[in-house]
N, C-alpha and C positions, 0 to 999 in steps of 0.2 A: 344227495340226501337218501335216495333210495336202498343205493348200496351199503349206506350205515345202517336200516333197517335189517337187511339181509343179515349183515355181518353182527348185530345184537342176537339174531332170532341163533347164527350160528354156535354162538358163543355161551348163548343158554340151550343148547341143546349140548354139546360137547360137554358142559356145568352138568349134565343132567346125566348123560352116559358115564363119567367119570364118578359120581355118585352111587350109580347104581353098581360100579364094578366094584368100587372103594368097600362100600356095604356086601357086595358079595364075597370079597377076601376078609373082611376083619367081623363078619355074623356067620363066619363057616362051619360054627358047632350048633346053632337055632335050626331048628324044624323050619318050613317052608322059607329059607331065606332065598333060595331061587326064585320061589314066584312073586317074593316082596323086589327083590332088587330087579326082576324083568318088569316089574310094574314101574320101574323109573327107566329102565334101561331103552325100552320099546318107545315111550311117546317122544324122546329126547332122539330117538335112532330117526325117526319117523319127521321130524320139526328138519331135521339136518338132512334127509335128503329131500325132501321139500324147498329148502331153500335151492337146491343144485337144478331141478327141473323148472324150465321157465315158467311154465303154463301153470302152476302150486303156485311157484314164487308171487306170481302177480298177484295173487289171492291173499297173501301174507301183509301186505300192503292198509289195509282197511283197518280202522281204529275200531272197528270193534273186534275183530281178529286179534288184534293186538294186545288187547284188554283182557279178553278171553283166552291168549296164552298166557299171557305174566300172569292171570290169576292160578291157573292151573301149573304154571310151572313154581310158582312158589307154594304152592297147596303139597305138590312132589316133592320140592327139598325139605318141608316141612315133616310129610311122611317119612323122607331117608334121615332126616337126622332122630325124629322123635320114635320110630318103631327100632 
């Protein structure tokens, strides 16, 4: 069971790095789209290597952690698709 938590938290983080690159190649003529797309690119970079170090990992485990990234990670793709 655990390891399917890990392996969601990784798979919305790699969703999230791929996002913010996607938006950094196809908004490459808009004004600050660097700092729009490291605004997705960093907390999605940051969730993935958390999952790889044990002593994070454990922490990712807790329903409220839990709650409080899917809200935040869909608040992100909501920013990448709608900005």
């Amino acid at each position: 069971m655990k390891s399917n938590v890990i392996n969601n938290y990784r798979m919305g983080a790699y969703l999230l790095v791929a996002i913010g690159l996607i938006n950094l190649r196809y908004q490459s003529g808009q004004g600050l789209v660097l700092q729009h797309s490291l605004a997705i690119i960093i907390p999605g970079a940051l969730v993935l290597i958390s999952t790889f170090v044990p002593a994070l990992a454990k922490n990712l485990h807790g329903k409220a952690v839990r709650s409080v990234s899917i809200a935040v990670g869909l608040l992100l793709i909501a920013y990448a698709v709608l900005n």
